[in-house]
C-alpha positions, 0 to 999 in steps of 0.5 A, spaced: 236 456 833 238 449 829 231 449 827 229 456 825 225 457 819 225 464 815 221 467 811 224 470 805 222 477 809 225 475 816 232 472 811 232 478 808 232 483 814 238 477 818 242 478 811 245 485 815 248 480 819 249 474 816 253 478 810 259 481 814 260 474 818 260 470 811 265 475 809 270 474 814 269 467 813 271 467 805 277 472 808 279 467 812 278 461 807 282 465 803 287 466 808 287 459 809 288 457 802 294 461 802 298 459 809 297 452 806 300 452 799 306 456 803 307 450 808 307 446 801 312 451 799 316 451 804 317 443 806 318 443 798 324 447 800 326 445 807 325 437 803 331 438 799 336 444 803 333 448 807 332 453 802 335 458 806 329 460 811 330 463 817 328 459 822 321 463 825 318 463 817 315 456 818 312 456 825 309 464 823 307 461 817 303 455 822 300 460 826 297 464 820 293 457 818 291 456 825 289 463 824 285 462 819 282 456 821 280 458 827 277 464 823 273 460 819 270 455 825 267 462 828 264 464 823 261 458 820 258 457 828 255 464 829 252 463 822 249 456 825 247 459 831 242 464 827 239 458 824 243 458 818 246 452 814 253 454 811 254 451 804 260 452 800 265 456 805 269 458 799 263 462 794 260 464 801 253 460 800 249 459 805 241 457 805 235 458 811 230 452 812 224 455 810 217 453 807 214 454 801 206 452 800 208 448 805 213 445 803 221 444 807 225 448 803 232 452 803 232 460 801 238 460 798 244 466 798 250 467 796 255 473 798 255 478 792 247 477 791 243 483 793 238 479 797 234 471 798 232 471 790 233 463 790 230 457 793 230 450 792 229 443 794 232 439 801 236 435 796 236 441 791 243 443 792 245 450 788 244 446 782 237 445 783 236 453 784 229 456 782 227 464 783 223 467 788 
């Protein structure tokens, strides 16, 4: 569906299963976060003495970022395979390709929002945001 065009209405009735998917994908970009300032913690540790750590620390640690990252890669294709254009992994922004007045445009959705209430231009971006 990569050339999938939504009306707002057909956006909106796909908002029950986009919104779970860009919930665990800013879950998962969470955790990702966090694995990775704990890897930067522990080779600051391990760079000067070792810190003390039990050896399984830094490979538990590891498996936590490879986690998450291999949770953020699902969720940002399922949510392309439905036609939606993942935008900001963080915030959980997502546009759907659409046409207003005949013109290509993007719907514009942010997790926390109740519905697609935005849209803007191809080139727009979320600064160039304008109401349905």
């Amino acid at each position: 569906m990569a050339d999938a065009h939504f009306t707002v209405a057909e956006a909106n009735a796909l908002l029950p299963t986009v919104r779970p998917l860009v919930e665990r994908m800013v879950e998962y970009r969470r955790e990702l976060g966090s694995g990775l300032d704990r890897r930067r913690e522990l080779a600051e540790l391990t760079g000067s003495n070792g810190g003390g750590l039990s050896p399984g620390v830094a490979s538990e640690v590891d498996e936590a970022v490879k986690t998450a990252a291999a949770g953020i890669k699902r969720c940002v294709e399922e949510l392309t395979a439905l036609g939606v254009q993942v935008k900001d992994i963080d915030s959980g922004l997502v546009d759907f390709p659409s046409f207003l007045e005949g013109e290509e445009v993007l719907l514009c959705w942010q997790l926390g929002e109740d519905e697609i209430g935005w849209w803007h231009t191809l080139d727009g971006g979320f600064a160039g945001r304008r109401p349905l």
